[in-house]
BADOLUM-690272 format. One line per field, with one value per residue (C-alpha): residue number from 1; x negated, z negated, y negated; residue in three letters. Coordinates in steps of 0.2 Angstrom, whole numbers, plus 5000, padded with zeros to 4 digits. Example, Ala and Ser with C-alpha at 12.3 -4.5 7.8 and 13.67 -1.06 7.14 Angstrom:
<atoms>
num	(1; 2)
east	(4938; 4932)
up	(4961; 4964)
north	(5022; 5005)
residu	(ALA; SER)
</atoms>
This chain:
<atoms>
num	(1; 2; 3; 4; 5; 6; 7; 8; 9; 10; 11; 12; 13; 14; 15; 16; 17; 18; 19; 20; 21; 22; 23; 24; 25; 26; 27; 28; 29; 30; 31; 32; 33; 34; 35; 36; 37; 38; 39; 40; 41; 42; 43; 44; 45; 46; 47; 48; 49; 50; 51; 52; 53; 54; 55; 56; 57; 58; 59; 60; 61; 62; 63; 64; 65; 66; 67; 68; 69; 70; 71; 72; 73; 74; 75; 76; 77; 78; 79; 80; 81; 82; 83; 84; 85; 86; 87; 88; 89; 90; 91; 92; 93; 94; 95; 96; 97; 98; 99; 100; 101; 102; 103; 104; 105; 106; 107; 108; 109; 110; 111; 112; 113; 114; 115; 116; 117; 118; 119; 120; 121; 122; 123; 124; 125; 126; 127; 128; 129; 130; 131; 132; 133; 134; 135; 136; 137; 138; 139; 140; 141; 142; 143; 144; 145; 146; 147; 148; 149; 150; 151; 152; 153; 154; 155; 156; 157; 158; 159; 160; 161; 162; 163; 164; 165; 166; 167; 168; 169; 170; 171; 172; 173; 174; 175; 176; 177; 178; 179; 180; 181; 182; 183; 184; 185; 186; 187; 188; 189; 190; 191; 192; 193; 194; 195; 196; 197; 198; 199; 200; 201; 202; 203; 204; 205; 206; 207; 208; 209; 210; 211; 212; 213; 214; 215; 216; 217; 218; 219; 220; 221; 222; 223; 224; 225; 226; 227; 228; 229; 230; 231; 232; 233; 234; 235; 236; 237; 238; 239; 240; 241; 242; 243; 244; 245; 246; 247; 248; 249; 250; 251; 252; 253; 254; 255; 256; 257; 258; 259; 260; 261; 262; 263; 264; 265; 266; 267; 268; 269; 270; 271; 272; 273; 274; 275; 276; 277; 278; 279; 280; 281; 282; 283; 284; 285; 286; 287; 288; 289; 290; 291; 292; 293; 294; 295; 296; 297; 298; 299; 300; 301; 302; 303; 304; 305; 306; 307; 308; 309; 310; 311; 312; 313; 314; 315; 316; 317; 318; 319; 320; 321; 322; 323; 324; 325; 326; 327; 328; 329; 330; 331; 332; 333; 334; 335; 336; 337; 338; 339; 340; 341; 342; 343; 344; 345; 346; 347; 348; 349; 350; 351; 352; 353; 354; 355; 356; 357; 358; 359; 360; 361; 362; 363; 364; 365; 366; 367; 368; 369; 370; 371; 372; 373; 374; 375; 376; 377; 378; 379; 380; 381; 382; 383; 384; 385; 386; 387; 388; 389; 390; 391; 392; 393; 394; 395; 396; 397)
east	(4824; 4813; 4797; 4811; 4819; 4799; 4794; 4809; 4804; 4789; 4793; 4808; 4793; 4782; 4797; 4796; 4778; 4777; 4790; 4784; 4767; 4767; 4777; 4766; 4752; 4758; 4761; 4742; 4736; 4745; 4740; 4722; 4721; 4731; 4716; 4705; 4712; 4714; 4695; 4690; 4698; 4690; 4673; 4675; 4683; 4667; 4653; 4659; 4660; 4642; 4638; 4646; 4638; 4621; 4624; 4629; 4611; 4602; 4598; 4596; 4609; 4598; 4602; 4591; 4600; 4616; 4611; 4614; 4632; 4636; 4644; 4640; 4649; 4654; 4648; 4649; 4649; 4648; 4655; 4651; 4649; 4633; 4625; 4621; 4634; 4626; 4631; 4623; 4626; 4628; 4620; 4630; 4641; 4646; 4647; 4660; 4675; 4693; 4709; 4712; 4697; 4700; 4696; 4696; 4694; 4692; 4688; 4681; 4677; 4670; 4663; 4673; 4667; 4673; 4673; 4672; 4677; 4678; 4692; 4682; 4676; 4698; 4701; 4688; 4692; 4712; 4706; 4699; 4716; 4724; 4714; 4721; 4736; 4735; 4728; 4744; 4755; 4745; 4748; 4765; 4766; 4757; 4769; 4785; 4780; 4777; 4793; 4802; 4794; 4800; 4820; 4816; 4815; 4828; 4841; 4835; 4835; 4855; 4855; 4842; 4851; 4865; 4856; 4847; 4866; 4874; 4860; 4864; 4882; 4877; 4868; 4884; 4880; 4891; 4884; 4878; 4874; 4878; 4869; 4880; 4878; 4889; 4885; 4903; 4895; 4886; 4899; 4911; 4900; 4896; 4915; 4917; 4904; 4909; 4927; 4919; 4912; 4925; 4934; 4918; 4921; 4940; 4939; 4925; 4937; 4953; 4944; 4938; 4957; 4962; 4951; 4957; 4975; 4976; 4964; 4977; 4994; 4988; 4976; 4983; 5001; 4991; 4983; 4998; 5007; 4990; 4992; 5010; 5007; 4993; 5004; 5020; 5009; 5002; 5019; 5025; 5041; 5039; 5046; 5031; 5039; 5040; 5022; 5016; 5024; 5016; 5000; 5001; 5008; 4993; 4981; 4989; 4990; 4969; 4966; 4977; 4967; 4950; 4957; 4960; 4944; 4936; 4944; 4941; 4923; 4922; 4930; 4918; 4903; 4909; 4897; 4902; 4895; 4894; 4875; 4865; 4858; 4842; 4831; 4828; 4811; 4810; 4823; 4813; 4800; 4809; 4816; 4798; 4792; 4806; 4802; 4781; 4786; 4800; 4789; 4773; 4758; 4754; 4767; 4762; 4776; 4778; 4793; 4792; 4804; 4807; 4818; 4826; 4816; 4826; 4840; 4850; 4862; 4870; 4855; 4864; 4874; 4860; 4848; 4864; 4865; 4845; 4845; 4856; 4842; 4829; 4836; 4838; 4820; 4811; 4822; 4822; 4805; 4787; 4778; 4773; 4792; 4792; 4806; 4811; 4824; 4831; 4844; 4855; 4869; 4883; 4874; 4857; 4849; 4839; 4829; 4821; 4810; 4806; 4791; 4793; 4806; 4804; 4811; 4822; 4828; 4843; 4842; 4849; 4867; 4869; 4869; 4887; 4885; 4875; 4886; 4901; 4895; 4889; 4909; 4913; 4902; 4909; 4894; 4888; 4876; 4868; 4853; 4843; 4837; 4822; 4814; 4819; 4827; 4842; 4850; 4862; 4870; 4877; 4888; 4880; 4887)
up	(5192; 5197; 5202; 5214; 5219; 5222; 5231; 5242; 5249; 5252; 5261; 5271; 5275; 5283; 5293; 5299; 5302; 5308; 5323; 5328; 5326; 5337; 5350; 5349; 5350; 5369; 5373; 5366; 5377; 5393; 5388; 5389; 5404; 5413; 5406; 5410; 5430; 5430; 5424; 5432; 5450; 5445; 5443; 5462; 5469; 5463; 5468; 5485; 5488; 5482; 5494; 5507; 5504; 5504; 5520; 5528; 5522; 5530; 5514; 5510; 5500; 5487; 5470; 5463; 5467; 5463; 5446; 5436; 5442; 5434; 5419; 5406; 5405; 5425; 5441; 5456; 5475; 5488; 5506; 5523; 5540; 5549; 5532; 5520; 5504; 5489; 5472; 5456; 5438; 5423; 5407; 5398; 5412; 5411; 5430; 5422; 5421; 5422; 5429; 5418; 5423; 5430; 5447; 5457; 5476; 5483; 5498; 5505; 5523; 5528; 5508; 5498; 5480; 5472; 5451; 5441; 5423; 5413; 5400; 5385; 5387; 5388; 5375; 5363; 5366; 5363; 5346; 5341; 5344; 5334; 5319; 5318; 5321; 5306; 5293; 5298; 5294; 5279; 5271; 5277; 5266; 5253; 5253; 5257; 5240; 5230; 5235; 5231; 5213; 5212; 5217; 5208; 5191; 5193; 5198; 5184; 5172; 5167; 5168; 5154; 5146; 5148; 5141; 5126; 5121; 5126; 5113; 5100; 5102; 5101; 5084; 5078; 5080; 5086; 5088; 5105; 5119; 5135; 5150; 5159; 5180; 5194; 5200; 5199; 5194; 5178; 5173; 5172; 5160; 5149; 5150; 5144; 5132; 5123; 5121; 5115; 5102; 5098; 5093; 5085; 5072; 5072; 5067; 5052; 5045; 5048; 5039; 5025; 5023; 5025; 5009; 4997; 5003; 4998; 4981; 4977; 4981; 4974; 4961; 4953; 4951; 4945; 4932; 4926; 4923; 4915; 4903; 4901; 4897; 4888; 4875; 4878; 4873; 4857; 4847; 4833; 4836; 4853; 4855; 4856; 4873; 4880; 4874; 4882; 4900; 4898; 4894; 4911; 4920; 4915; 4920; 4936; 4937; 4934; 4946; 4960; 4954; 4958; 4975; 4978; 4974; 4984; 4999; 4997; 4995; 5009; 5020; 5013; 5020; 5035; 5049; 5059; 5075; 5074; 5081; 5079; 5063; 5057; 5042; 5030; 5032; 5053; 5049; 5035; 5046; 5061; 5051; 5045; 5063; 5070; 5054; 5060; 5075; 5073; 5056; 5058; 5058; 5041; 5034; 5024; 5027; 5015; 5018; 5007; 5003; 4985; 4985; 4999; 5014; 5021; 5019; 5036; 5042; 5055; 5059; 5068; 5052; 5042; 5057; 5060; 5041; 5038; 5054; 5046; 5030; 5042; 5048; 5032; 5026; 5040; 5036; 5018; 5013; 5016; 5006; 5008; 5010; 5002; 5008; 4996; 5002; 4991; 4995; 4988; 4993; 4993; 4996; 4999; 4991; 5000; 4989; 4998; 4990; 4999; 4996; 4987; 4993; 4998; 4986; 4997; 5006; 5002; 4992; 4992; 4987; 5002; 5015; 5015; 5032; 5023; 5008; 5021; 5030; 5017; 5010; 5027; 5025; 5008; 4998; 4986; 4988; 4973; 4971; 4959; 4966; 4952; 4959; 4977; 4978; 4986; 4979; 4993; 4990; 5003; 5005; 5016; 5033)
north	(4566; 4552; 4562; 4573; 4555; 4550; 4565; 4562; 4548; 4553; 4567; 4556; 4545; 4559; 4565; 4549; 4545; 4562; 4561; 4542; 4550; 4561; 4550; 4537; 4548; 4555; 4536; 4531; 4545; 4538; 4520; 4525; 4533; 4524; 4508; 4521; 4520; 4502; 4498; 4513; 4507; 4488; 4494; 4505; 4488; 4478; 4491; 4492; 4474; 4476; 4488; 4479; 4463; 4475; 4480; 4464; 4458; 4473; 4480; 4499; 4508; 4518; 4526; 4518; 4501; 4505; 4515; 4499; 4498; 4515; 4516; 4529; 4545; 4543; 4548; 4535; 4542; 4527; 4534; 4523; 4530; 4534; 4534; 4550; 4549; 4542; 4551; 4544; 4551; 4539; 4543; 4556; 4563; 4581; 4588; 4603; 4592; 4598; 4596; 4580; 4570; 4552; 4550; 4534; 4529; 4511; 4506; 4488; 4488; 4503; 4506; 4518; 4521; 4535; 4537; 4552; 4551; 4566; 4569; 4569; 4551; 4548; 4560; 4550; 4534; 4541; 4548; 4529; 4522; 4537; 4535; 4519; 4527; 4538; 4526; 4518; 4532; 4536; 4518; 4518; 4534; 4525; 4510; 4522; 4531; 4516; 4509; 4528; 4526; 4508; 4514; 4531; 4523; 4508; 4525; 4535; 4522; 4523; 4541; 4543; 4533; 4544; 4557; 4550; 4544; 4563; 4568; 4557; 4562; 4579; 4577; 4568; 4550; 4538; 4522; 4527; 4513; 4519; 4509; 4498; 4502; 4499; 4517; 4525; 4541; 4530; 4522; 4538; 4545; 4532; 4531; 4546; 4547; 4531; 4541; 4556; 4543; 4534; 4552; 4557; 4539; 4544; 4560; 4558; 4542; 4556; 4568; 4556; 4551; 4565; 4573; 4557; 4559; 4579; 4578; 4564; 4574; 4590; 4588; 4574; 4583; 4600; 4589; 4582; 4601; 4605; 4593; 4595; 4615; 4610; 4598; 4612; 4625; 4616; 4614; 4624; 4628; 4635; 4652; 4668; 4673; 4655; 4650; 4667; 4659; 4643; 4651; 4662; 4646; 4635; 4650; 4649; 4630; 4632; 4645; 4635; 4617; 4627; 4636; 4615; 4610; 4624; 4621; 4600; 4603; 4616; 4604; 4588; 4600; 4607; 4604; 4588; 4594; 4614; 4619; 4602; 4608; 4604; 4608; 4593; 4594; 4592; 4578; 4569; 4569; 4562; 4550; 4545; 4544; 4535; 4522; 4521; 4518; 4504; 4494; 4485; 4495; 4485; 4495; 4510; 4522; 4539; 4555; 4568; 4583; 4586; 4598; 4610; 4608; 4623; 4617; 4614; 4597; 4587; 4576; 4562; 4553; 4551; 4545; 4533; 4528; 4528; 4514; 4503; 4503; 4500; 4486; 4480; 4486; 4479; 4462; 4460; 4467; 4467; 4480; 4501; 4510; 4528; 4540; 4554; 4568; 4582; 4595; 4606; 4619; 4605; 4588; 4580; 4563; 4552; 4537; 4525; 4513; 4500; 4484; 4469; 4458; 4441; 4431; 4418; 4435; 4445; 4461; 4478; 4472; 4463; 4477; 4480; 4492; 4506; 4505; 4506; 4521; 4529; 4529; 4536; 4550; 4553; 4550; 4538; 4525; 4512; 4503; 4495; 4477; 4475; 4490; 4486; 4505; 4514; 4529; 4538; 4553; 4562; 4578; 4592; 4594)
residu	(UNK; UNK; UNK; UNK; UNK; UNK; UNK; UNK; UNK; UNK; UNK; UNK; UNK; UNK; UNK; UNK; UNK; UNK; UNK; UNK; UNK; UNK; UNK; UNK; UNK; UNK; UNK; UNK; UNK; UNK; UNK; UNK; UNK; UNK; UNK; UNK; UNK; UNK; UNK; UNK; UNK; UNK; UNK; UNK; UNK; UNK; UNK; UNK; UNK; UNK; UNK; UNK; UNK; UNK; UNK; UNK; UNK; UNK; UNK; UNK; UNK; UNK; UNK; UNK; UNK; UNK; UNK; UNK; UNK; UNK; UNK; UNK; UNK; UNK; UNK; UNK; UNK; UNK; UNK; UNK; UNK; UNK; UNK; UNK; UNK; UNK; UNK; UNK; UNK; UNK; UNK; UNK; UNK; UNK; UNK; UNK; UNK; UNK; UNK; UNK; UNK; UNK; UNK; UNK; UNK; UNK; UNK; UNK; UNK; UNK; UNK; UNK; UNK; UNK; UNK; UNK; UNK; UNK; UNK; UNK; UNK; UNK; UNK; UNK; UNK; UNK; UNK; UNK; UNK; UNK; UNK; UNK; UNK; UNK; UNK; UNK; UNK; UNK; UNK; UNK; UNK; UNK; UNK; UNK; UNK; UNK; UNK; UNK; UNK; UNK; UNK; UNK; UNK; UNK; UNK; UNK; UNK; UNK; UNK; UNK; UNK; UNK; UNK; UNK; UNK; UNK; UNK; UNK; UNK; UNK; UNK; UNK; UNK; UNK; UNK; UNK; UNK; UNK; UNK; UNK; UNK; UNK; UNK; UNK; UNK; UNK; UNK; UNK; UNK; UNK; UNK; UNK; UNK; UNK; UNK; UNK; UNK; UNK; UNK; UNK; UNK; UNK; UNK; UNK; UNK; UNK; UNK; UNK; UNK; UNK; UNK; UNK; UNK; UNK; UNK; UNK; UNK; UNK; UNK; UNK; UNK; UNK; UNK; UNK; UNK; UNK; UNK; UNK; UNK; UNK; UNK; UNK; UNK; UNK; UNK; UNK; UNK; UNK; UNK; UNK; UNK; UNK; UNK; UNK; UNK; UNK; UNK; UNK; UNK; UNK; UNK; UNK; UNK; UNK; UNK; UNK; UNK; UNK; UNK; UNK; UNK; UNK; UNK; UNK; UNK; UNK; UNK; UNK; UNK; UNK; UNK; UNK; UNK; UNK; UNK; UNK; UNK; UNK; UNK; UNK; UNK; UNK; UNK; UNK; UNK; UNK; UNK; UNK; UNK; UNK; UNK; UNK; UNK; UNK; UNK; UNK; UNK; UNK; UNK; UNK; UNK; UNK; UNK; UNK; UNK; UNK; UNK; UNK; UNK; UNK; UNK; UNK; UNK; UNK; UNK; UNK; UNK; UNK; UNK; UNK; UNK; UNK; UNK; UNK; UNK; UNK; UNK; UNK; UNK; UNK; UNK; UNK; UNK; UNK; UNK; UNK; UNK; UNK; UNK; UNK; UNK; UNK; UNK; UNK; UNK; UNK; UNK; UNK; UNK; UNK; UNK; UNK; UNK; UNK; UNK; UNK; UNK; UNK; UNK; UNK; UNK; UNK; UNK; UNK; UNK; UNK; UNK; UNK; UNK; UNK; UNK; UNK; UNK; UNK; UNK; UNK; UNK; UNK; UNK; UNK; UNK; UNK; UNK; UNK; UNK; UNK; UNK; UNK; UNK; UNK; UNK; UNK; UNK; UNK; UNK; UNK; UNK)
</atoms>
């Protein structure tokens, strides 16, 4: 977007260069030969006042006189009666001129001088003045496209913005930080992208609610009538008949807590954003990148895959998660950090072990964020402050 916003004003600055170009150009031509006429008419003026005062002396009128007077590139006639006409060539004049030659006739007394130019002399002297011209447009170009870069990148700046936030939304993240711009368009879509967050947060706390709700109003009762049949089915003096029914009815109160607990965990791993998935691997690698980049190049940083590089997730809450231990890393301890990911068919463990920690800083147990979002997710998270690790365990969505 910016290099088209760039070439944009470029090409708005050419139109423009390009139209006052060529109307300056016509008006340059006119300019010069009408200068051309003027000097031209000057320089007649003054050699027949010459002439006159030459023959008011009684002094011949030769060529050879009057050859300083001419100028280069021009060819000088001097006209008086009784007397033969005196034509004189300057150096350089071309005798095949054309329709666009200057011509000039003065006459003082009985002296008139006449003045031949030819159009290329006007025509090189025009091409001087518009290669000024041009250097002109060119750096007016110049400036016209630094200027568009300048704009370009202050427009594009918001919408980028938009876009690396749509792309965190999209993996499932929703800390996003849209740009704040007083374009209508910008602010629309960062309106609308923060509401696509906020139902993004509301949903996964819904969803986790939702799983402790229903494993607490169904699997709680099924245990209890397990039980129950359990201790019905274990007396003496229960009828063969009856203890056959509680047998069937605890098998059936089994298969109905299973059916529960597959449905809770196909729900705990559903994907949260359906087609962001990546592999463990390109995400623990990420991950890794995203920590070199943010922690000093002192730092030693590790990633490895333990276990199930294949295995696919929603990248965006574990980046979202894993940001939150990297502030607290990059706060709280100063030594190598080593990240270790494992995954499985129903959940994935990440253990990061961080340097030493200073000892007036706060450890592990004090990053209450991590631990909170890590409940949201519906994992587990612990840590073990002498070693300086964290443990998290997550479902796989």
């Amino acid at each position: 977007m910016r290099a088209r916003l760039t070439l944009a004003f470029v090409c708005f600055a050419l139109v423009i260069a390009s139209v006052v170009g060529s109307t300056r150009s016509a008006a340059i031509n006119d300019l010069v030969r009408g200068a051309q006429l003027d000097q031209g008419a000057s320089t007649a003026r003054v050699i027949a006042t010459l002439v006159e005062d030459l023959n008011d002396n009684g002094s011949p009128i030769t060529s050879d006189r009057l050859a300083a007077f001419v100028p280069d590139g021009v060819e000088l006639t001097v006209e008086r009666p009784d007397v033969a006409t005196v034509t004189i060539a300057g150096t350089g004049f071309d005798p095949e001129v054309g329709e666009d030659a200057v011509r000039v006739r003065e006459t003082v007394g009985s002296t008139t001088v006449g003045l031949l130019e030819g159009e290329e002399v006007v025509a090189d002297r025009a091409r001087q003045e518009q290669r000024e011209l041009l250097a002109l447009m060119v750096l007016m170009v110049m400036v016209a496209a630094l200027a568009g870069f300048a704009v370009a990148t202050g427009l594009t700046r918001p919408f980028q913005q938009l876009a690396r936030s749509a792309a965190a939304l999209g993996r499932g993240r929703y800390d996003i930080d849209p740009p704040t711009s007083r374009i209508p368009e910008v602010a629309s879509l960062a309106a609308s992208l923060e509401a696509g967050a906020a139902q993004l947060q509301d949903s996964m706390h819904r969803d986790r609610e939702f799983l402790q709700h229903t494993s607490h109003v169904l699997r709680t009762p099924l245990t209890g009538m397990r039980l129950e049949l359990e201790e019905l089915n274990l007396r003496s003096d229960l009828d063969e008949e009856v203890r056959r029914t509680t047998e069937r009815c605890l098998l059936d109160v089994q298969r109905l807590d299973a059916t529960v607990g597959e449905l809770l965990e196909f729900a705990r791993g559903r994907q949260v954003v359906v087609g962001a998935e990546v592999t463990l691997v390109a995400l623990g690698h990420h991950i890794a990148q995203r920590w070199r980049d943010r922690l000093p190049e002192s730092r030693e940083i590790k990633a490895f895959v333990d276990i199930g590089p294949d295995v696919t997730l929603t990248p965006g809450p574990v980046e979202q998660l894993l940001d939150t231990v990297l502030r607290d890393v990059s706060e709280h301890a100063t030594g190598p950090v080593t990240l270790r990911f494992s995954g499985w068919e129903k959940h994935i463990r990440i253990l990061v072990q961080g340097g030493p920690s200073r000892p007036d800083e706060v450890a592990w147990t004090e990053s209450r964020k991590a631990r909170t979002q890590v409940e949201i997710l519906g994992g587990r998270c612990s840590d073990d402050p002498t070693k300086d690790e964290l443990d998290i365990l997550l479902p796989r969505r």
